[in-house]
N, C-alpha and C positions, 0 to 999 in steps of 0.2 A: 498766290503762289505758296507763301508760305503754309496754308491751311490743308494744300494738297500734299503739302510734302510732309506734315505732319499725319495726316491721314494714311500715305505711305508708310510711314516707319512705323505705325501703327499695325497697318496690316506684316510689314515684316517680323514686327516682334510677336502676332501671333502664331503664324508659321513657326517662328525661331521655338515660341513654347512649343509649339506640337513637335518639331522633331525634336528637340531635349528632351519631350516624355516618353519618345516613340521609338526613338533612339533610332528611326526608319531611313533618314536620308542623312544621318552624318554620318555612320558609316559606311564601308566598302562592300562590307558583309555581314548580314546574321551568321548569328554560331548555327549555322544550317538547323532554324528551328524555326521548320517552316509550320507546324501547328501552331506557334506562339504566334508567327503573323497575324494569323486568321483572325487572332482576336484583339488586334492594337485599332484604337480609336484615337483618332486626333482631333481634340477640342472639336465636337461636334460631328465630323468626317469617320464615317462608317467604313472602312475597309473591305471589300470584297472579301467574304467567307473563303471565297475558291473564284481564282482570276479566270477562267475558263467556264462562263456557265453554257450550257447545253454545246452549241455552235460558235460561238461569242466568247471573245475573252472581253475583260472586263479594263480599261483605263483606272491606275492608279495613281491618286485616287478619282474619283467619278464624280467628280465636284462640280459645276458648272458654276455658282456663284465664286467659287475659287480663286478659277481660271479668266472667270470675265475681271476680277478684280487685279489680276497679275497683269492681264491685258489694257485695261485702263489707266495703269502706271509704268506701262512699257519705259524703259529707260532706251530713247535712240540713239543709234549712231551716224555716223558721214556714209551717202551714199555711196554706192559702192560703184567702181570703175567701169565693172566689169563681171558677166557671172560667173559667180561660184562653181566648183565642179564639188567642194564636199564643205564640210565646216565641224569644227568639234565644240560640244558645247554639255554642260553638267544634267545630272538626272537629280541632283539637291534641288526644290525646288524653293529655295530660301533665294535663290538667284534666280528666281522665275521671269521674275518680270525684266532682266536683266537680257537672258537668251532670249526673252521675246521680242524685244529690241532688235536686237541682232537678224531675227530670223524674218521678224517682217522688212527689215532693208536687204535682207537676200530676197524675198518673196519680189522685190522691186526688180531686180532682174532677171528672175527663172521661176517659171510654172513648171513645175519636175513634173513629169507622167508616174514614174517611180520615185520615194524615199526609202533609202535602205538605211535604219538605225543598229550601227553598231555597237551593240554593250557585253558588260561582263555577265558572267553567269556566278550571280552574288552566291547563290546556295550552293555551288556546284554539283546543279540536279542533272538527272537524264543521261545516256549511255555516252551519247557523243560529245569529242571534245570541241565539236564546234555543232551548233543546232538552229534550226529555224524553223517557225510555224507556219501554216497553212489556213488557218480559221481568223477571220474579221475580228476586230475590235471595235465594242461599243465603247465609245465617249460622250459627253457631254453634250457635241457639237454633232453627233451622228454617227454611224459606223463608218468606222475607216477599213476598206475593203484591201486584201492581201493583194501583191502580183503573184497567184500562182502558176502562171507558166515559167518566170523566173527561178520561183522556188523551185518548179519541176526541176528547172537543169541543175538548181545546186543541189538537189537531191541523186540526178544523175551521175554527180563528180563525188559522192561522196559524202554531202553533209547529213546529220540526220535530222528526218523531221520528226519534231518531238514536242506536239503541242502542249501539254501537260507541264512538259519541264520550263516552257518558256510563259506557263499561268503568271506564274505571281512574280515576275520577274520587271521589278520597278527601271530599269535600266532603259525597258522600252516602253511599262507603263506609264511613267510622269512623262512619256514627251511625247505618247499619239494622242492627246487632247490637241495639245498644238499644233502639230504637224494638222489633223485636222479642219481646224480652226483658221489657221491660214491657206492650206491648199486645199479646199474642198473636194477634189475630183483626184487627187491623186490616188497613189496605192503603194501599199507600205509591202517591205519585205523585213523581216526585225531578222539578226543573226546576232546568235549569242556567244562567246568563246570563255571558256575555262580559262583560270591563272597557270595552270601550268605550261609550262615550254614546249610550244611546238608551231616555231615560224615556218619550219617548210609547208605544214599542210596551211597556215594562214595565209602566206604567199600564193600558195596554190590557189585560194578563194578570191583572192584579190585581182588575180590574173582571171580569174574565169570573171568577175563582174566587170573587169574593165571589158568583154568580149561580148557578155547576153546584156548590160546595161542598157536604156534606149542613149541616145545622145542629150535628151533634155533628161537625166536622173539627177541627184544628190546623194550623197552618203556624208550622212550625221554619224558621227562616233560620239556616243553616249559617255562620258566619262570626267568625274570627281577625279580632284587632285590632290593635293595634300591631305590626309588624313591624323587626326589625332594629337595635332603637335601645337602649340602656342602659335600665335600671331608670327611673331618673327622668325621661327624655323620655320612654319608653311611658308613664308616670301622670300625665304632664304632656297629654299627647295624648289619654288618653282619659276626659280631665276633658269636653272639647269631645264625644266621640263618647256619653260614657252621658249630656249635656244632649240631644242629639237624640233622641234615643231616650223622655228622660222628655219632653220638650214635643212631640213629634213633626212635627219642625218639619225636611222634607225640603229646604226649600232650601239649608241647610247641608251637605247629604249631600257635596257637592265640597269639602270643608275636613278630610272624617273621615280620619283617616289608618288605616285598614282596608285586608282583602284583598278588600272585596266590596262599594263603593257600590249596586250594582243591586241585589246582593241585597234590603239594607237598605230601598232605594229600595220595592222591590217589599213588602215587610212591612208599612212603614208607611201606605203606599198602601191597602194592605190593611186594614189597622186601621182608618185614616180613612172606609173605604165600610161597616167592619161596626159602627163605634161605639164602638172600642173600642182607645182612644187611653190609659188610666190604665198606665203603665208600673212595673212593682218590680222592683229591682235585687235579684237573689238573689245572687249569688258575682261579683266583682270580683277576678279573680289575674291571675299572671305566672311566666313560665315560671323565671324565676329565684328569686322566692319558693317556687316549691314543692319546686322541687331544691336551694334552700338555696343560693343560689350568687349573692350580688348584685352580682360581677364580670363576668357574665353580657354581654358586648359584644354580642351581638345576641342582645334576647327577643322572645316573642312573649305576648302581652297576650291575656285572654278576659274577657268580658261577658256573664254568663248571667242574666236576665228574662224577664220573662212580663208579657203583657199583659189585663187584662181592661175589660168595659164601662164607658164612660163617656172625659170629656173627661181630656186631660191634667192633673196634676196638679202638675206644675213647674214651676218660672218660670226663664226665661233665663237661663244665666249664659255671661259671651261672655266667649272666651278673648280673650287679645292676650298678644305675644311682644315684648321689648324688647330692641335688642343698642346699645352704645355707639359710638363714633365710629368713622367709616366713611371711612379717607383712601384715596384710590385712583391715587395721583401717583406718582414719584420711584420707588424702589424696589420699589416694590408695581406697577408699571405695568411694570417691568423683567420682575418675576420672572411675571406674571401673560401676558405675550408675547399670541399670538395664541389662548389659552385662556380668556384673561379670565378671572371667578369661577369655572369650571369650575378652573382651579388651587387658586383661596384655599379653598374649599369642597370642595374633593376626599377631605377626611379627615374631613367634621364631618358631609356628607348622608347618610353611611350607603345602603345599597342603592334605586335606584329614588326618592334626590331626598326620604325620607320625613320627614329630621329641620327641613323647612321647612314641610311638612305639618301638619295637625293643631290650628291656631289660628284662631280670624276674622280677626285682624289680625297685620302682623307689621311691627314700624317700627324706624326706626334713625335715629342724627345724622349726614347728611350733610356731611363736614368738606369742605368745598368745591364749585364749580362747577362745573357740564358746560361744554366750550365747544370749538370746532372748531379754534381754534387757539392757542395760546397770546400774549401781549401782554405791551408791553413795561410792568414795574412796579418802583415805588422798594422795593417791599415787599418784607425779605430772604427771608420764609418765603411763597410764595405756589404755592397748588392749582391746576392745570388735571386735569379728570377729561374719561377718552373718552366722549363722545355715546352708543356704542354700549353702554356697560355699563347704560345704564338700561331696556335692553329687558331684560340678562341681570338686573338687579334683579327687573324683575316677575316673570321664567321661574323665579326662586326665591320668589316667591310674597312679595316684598315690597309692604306697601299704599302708607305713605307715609313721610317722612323730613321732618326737621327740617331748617329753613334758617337758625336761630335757634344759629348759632356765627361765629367769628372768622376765618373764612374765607369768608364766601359771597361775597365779591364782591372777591375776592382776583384775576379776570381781567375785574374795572371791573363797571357798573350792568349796562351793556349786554347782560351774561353771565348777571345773576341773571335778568334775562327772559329767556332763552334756554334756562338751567337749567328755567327752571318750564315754560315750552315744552315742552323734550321733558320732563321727567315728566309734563305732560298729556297728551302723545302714545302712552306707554305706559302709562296709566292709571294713574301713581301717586300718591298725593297730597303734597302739602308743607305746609308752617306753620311760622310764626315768621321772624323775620327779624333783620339783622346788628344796625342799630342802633336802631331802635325797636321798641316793644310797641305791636300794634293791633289792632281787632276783627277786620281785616281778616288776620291773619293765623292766625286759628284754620280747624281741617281738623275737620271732621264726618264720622262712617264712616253713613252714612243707611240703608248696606242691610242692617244688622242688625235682629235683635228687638227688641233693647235700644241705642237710639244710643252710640255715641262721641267725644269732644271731644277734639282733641289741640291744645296751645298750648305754642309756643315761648319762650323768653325768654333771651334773652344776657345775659348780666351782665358780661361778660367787660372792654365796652367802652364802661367810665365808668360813669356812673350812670342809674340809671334809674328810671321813674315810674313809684314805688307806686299813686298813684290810674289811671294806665293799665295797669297788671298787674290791679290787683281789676272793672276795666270788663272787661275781657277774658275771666280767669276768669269773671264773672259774666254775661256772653254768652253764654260758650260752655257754663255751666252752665241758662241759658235754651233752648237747643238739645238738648241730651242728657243724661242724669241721670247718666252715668258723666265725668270732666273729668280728665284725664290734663295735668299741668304737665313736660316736660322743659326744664328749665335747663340752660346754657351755665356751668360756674360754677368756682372752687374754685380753690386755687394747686397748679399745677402738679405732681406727682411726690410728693407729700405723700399716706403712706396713711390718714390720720385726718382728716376733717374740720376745720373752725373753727368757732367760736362765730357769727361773723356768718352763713356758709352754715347754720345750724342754727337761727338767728332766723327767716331768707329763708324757711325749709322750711316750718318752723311756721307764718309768717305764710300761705303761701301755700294750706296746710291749711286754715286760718281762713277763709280766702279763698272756699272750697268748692270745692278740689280734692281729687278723690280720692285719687288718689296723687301720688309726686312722684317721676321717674327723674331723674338730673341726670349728667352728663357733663362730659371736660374735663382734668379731670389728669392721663389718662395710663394713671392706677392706679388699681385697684381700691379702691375706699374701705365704710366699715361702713353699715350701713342702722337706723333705724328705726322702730320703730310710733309715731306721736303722736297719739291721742283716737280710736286704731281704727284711722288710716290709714296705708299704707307710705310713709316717705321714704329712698329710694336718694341717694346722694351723689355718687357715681360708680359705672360699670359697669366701667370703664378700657376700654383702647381694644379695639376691634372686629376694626378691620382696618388696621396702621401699620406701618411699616417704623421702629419704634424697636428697632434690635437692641442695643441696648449695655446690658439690663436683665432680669435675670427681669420684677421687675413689669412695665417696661413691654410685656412679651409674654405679660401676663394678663388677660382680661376674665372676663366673665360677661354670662349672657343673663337675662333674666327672665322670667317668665310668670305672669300673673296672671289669676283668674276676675273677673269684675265682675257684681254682682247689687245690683239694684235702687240704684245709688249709692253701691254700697261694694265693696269687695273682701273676697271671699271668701276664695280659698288663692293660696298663693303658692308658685311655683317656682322654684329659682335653677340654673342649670345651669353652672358655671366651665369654662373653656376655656384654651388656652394654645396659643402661634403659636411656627411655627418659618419663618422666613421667610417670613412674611407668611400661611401656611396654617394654619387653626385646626385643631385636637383636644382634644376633649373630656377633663376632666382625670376619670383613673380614681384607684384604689389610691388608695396611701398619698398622692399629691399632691393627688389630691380631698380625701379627711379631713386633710389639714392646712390646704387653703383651710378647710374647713368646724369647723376647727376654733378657725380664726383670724376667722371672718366670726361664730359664735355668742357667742364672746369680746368682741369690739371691738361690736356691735352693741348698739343697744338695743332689746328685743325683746318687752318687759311680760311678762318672766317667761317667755317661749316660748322654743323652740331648733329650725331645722330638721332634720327627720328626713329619710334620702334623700331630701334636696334638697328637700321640701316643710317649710313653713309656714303650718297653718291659724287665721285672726282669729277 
């Protein structure tokens, strides 16, 4: 046993080498340089010149020892109940032997007459935003012959066929070996979609194959997930993307941080017309677990399922993303020039904007006011933040922000309406405020499955009323079953909490808040569980021009599931700023946050594992 599974990890880290040189199946897309394809070689694996020869397109790649060896180390799973009507599964084929698994226990219950693979269109070649070919594909295992009377009708409605543009397009080449190779006799229909937006005519396609389909088909949606981001943000991201998929709940489809919303779009569409919404999660990996390698700076993530008859069977769990205080003045306004957050985020988004990606919500403490000019004030430390960053807030995909700290009104009242102004102009939302606690200052996220409540509370500035903290909470716990409390709180520069913020936390838990993020010193401070729930004490700062400190040019972000009134898991992702720009702490400086935050924390006996935390 052990000798085969050494032999496996073997074969995966050669794979793992060929796409790190090929750079071919860990991303989502080439920089549409489809002549450079022609000429990538993977440790020995010749790539077809041109996917299309004469009549024949070509399986990529055309490997046959490859493919027998992915199949001889098939990873299985639990028979299945019941046939499948579709299943989503990766075109990385670092997880090859993983979907093979998978697909020989669907093979146990359904001989498809048709497979229709769903994928992206990597290059975004060819006229149509949706395309499918007509001409056989050689593999390994033999050619795999089209349904073209099918194609005919999606050619009728509109699709276009465009053999040429669906040649070199790996989304459908790495998975007609397989398909193949377990169904011999079937016949393939491949449809390809463009990233850009357009669910009516996907809809449209979905609804015509729920109609020419035979009743024994399958529909494979070819599609990678996570792209590009460390270990712990991809499973922090596709916490959000495997909820979609078990509630089948496509309005979220623009939050998944994948290579292929349409695809997906199109599946579940599909599922929704045939009935057959009950989702099981077979294989959940990453490219870095499987090569053994969780240094891994940019992975790519797979989610392989199968669907069969009947309603969904999951309940909501809505991500939200928390970062700490956010000063955008002084120093940070210096270095930040006419780039704005395109400088401070230059090293944290990772390729294509993705590590903002991937949550319902994503909030942060506003350490100050927008305001068009600056005024005259007795106050020695005081905020003025540009007007214009709050568009680049939203463009990073932030919801709303706290106005409940020691600065909002640092350029007078008159700013604080001006501040909430333009955040309603660029749809973000706010709560809380400098120096009271009011109903009036709770923010509701309305447009999820499951609501959210966010409530401000300063502490910073004097004292303040208990019995208006627990009306507040309790408001906003009458509104949304999820009640997110961030406090203003803590003395300054201090990595351990106080006793009295440790009262505050609790009471506020008591109170029926879910959890508690708190903000304020500067520095990262310990977190922990009280009767189930998370209390963060600090994130430390976010985004500041305190250079005079390690600590103080260390944060943390969070990310949390929320179900049914509680949180589920939890992820912490630590970060660290070198003039005002964040990057994600790797190596040996990540495990020593994480080994200082498991220590000081109180945790009821738990300890986070790459970065995760499950209640």
């Amino acid at each position: 046993m052990r000798i085969k599974q050494v032999i496996f990890l073997a074969l995966i880290g050669t794979i793992g080498i060929a796409v790190g040189l090929a750079g071919f199946w860990l991303g989502p897309r080439f920089k549409n340089d489809q002549a450079g394809l022609s000429k990538i070689i993977l440790t020995g694996i010749q790539l077809p010149s041109e996917g299309l020869k004469g009549n024949v397109h070509t399986a990529i790649p055309n490997d046959k020892d490859l493919f027998e060896t992915l199949f001889k180390y098939s990873q299985p799973i639990a028979d299945l109940s019941s046939a499948p009507v579709s299943a989503v599964l990766p075109h990385h084929l670092v997880a090859g032997s993983y979907e093979i698994g998978m697909l020989e226990a669907v093979s146990k219950k359904i001989t498809p007459a048709v497979v229709v693979i769903v994928s992206p269109n990597h290059f975004n070649t060819g006229r149509g935003k949706i395309i499918t070919a007509l001409e056989p594909w050689q593999t390994p295992f033999g050619i795999l012959e089209t349904n073209q009377k099918i194609i005919g009708k999606l050619a009728d409605a509109g699709v276009m066929v465009d053999d040429p543009a669906i040649a070199n397009e790996h989304g459908v080449g790495a998975l007609v070996s397989l398909v193949k190779k377990i169904w011999p006799n079937t016949k393939l229909v491949p449809i390809i979609v463009k990233n850009e937006r357009n669910f009516q005519e996907i809809d449209k396609v979905a609804e015509l194959l729920n109609k020419i389909l035979p009743k024994n088909s399958l529909v494979l949606a070819s599609v990678d997930f996570s792209h590009y981001l460390p270990l712990t943000v991809s499973n922090w991201h596709d916490e959000l993307s495997i909820n979609v998929l078990e509630t089948g709940d496509y309005n979220r489809l623009e939050r998944m941080e994948i290579d292929s919303q349409n695809s997906i779009r199109l599946l579940l569409k599909y599922n929704e017309l045939k009935g057959a919404q009950n989702f099981t999660l077979a294989h959940h990996t990453n490219s870095a677990d499987i090569i053994k390698n969780s240094e891994l700076a940019e992975t790519t993530s797979h989610v392989m399922g199968y669907f069969v008859g009947g309603k969904p069977v999951a309940i909501p769990a809505i991500a939200v993303q928390f970062f700490g205080d956010m000063m955008l003045d002084r120093s940070v306004a210096k270095a930040m020039g006419e780039k704005g957050l395109d400088y401070v985020f230059e090293h944290l988004t990772g390729q294509e904007n993705r590590f903002f990606y991937g949550q319902d919500l994503t909030v942060a403490n506003l350490e100050g006011p927008f305001a068009i000019k600056r005024i005259n004030t007795s106050k020695s430390i005081a905020f003025r933040f540009d007007p214009a960053l709050a568009g680049q807030l939203k463009r990073y995909n932030f919801s709303a922000v706290s106005l409940a700290n020691n600065h909002t009104i640092d350029m007078g009242r008159a700013n604080v309406d001006f501040t909430k102004t333009i955040l309603e102009q660029n749809n973000l939302g706010y709560f809380g405020n400098e120096y009271s606690v009011s109903t009036s200052g709770i923010w509701v996220a309305n447009n999820l499955p499951e609501k959210m409540a966010l409530v401000g509370i300063n502490f910073t500035e004097g004292e303040v009323s208990w019995s208006q903290i627990r009306l507040a909470i309790a408001t906003a716990k009458s509104q949304a079953p999820n009640v997110v409390v961030m406090p203003h709180w803590g003395q300054e520069y201090d990595r351990i909490s106080n006793e009295r913020e440790r009262q505050w936390a609790r009471d506020l838990i008591d109170a029926g808040a879910t959890a508690v993020v708190g903000g304020h010193p500067h520095v990262i401070q310990e977190m922990e569980i009280y009767n189930g729930a998370p209390i963060f004490y600090s994130l430390g700062n976010f985004i500041f021009d305190q250079y005079f400190s390690q600590d103080t040019q260390e944060g943390f972000s969070v990310g949390m599931t929320f179900t049914g009134g509680s949180v589920k898991d939890i992820y912490v992702m630590p970060f660290y700023s070198v003039k005002s720009q964040n990057y994600l702490m790797s190596g040996e400086r990540r495990d020593k946050f994480f080994e200082w935050f498991n220590t000081n924390s109180r945790l009821d006996g738990k300890k986070f594992e790459v970065g995760k935390l499950a209640l």
